[in-house]
C-alpha positions in Angstrom: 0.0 0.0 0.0 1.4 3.2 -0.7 0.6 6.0 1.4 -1.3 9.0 1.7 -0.6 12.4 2.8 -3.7 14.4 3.1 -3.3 18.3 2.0 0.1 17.3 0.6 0.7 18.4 -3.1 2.5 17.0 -5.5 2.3 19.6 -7.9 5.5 21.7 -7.4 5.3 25.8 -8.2 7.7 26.5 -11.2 8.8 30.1 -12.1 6.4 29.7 -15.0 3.5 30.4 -12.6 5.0 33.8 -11.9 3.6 37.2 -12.3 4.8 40.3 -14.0 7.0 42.2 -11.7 6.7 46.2 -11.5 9.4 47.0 -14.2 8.3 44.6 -16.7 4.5 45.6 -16.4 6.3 49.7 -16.6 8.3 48.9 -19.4 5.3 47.4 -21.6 3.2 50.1 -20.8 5.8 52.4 -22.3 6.5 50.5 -25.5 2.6 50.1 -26.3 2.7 54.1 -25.4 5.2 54.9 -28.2 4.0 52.4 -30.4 0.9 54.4 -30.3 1.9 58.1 -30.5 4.1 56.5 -33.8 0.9 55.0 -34.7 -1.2 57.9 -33.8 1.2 60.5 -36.1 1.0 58.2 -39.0 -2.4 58.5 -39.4 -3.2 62.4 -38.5 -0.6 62.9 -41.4 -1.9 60.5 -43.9 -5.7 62.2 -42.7 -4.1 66.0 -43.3 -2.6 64.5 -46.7 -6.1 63.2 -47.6 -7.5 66.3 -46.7 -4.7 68.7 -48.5 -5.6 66.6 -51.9 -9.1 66.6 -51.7 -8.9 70.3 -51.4 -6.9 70.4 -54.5 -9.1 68.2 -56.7 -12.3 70.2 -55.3 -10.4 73.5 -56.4 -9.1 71.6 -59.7 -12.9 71.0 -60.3 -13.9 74.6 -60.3 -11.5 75.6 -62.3 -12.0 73.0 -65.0 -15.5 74.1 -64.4 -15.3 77.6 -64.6 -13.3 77.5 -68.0 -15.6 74.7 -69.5 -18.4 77.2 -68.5 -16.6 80.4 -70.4 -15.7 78.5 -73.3 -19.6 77.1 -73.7 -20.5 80.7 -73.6 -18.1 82.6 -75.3 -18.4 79.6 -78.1 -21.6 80.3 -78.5 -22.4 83.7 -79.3 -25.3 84.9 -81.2 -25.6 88.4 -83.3 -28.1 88.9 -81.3 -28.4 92.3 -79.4 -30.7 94.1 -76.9 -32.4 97.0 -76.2 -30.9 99.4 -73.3 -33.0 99.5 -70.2 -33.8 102.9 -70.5 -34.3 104.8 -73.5 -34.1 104.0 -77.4 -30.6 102.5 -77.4 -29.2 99.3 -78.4 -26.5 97.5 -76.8 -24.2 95.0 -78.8 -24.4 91.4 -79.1 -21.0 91.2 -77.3 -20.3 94.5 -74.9 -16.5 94.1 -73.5 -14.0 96.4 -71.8 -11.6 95.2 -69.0 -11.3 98.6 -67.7 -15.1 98.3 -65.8 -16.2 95.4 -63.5 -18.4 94.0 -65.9 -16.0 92.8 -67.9 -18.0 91.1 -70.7 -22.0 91.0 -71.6 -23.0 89.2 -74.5 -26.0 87.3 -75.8 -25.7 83.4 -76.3 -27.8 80.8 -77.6 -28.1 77.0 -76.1 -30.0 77.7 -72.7 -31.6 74.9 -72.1 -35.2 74.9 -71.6 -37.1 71.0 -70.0 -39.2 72.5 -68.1 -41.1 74.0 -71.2 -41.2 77.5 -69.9 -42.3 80.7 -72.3 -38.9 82.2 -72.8 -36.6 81.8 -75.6 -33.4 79.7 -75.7 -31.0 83.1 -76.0 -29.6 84.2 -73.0 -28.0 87.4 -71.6 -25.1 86.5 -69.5 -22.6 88.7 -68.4 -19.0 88.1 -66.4 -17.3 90.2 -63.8 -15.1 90.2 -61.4 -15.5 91.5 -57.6 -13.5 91.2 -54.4 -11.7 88.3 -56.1 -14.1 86.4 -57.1 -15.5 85.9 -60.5 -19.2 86.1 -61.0 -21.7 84.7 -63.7 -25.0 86.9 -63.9 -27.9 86.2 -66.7 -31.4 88.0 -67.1 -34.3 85.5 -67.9 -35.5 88.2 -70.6 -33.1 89.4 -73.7 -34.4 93.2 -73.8 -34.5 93.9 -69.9 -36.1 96.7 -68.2 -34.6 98.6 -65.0 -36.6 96.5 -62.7 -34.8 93.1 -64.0 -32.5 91.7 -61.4 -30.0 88.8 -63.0 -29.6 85.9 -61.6 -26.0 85.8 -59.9 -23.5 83.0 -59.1 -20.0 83.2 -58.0 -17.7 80.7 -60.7 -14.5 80.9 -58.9 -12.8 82.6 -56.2 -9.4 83.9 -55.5 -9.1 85.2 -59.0 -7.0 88.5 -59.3 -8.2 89.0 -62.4 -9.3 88.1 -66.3 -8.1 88.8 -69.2 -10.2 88.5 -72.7 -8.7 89.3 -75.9 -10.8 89.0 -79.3 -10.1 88.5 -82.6 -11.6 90.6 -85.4 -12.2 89.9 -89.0 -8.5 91.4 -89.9 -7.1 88.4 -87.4 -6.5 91.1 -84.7 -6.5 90.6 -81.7 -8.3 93.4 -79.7 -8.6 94.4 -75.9 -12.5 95.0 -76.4 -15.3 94.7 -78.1 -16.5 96.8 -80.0 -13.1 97.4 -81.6 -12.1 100.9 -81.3 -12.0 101.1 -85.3 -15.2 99.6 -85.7 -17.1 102.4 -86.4 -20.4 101.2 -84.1 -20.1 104.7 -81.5 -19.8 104.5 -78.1 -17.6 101.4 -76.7 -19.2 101.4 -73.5 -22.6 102.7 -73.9 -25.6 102.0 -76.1 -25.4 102.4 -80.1 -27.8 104.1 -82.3 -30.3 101.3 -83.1 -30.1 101.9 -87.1 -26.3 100.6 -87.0 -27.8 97.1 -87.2 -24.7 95.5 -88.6 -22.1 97.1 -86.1 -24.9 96.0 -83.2 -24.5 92.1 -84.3 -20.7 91.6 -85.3 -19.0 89.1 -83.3 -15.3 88.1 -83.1 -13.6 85.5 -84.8 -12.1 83.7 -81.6 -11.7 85.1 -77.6 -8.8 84.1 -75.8 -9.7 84.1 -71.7 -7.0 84.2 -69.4 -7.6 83.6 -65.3 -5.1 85.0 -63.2 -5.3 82.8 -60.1 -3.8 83.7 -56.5 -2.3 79.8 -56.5 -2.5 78.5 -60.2 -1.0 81.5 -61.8 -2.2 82.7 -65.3 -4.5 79.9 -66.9 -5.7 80.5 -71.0 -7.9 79.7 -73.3 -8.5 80.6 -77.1 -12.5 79.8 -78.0 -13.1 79.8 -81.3 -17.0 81.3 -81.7 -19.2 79.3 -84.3 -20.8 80.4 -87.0 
């Protein structure tokens, strides 16, 4: 018989059943620290990277955008001009001059109509440029009177400025439009209504150039149809 020793183990206690000391338990709790902050950095940069170049496609957008949007325009010209607000005058089909904040009016055709609505598929749109931003405006009727508000929008921001250029029948190129040695009156104002012709002349091509505070100078030559 072999015997028995009651509340006797025989199970020694090895070092494996020992517990972390202090240091050990310290030192982890420092290495899963840095491992974090490492871990932490990482990502806020990749999120302010991911941030940095969605900001630049979102401003590559508008300016793609804003071009595409001038060129559609510009492109699309009609000889089509309108009656002044006030008064028996006419104003031309196109109406430019870079030294005033409206720098281009101009009748276009192709405004797209679903919706059905009485009014005609010509629009008057005109571009200019305030506090640094460029603005599209259009009037829902051709020959407006002095109670018709356009519709505004701003196109781009931090523009410094825009530059049109237009090329006559000669294959000049002029600052605006009218060209000074077209014979049509008044550059700025409204024209005699019986100088029909003068009224409806449209350029050969427009070259657009934005000025941008981060792109620099960005260009354009439209030709205009017809």
């Amino acid at each position: 018989m072999f015997p028995t020793q009651l509340g006797t183990s025989y199970f020694p206690v090895g070092r494996s059943a020992r517990g972390f000391t202090l240091i050990e338990v310290m030192v982890a709790v420092a290495l899963f620290a840095v491992v974090s902050t490492l871990a932490l950095s990482g990502y806020n940069e990749l999120s302010r990277q991911s941030r940095r170049l969605e900001q630049s496609m979102t401003r590559v957008r508008a300016i793609q955008s804003t071009m595409q949007r001038l060129s559609l325009d510009f492109m699309s010209i009609e000889p089509r001009p309108v009656r002044e607000p006030l008064g028996d005058g006419m104003q031309p089909a196109l109406r430019a001059d870079a030294r005033t904040e409206q720098v281009a009016e101009f009748t276009h055709s192709g405004w797209s109509n679903p919706a059905g609505v009485a009014r005609p598929t010509l629009q008057r749109v005109a571009y200019r440029l305030a506090n640094n931003k460029l603005w599209r405006d259009y009037w829902v009727m051709l020959d407006r009177t002095l109670a018709s508000q356009p519709v505004s929008a701003v196109m781009l921001d931090e523009v410094r400025s825009i530059k049109l250029r237009f090329m006559d029948n000669n294959r000049n190129w002029q600052e605006q439009w009218p060209a000074p040695n077209s014979n049509t009156g008044s550059n700025t104002g409204g024209i005699a209504a019986g100088s029909s012709d003068a009224l409806a002349r449209r350029p050969l091509a427009v070259e657009i150039t934005l000025e941008l505070a981060d792109w620099g100078k960005v260009s354009r030559i439209v030709e205009v149809s017809g």
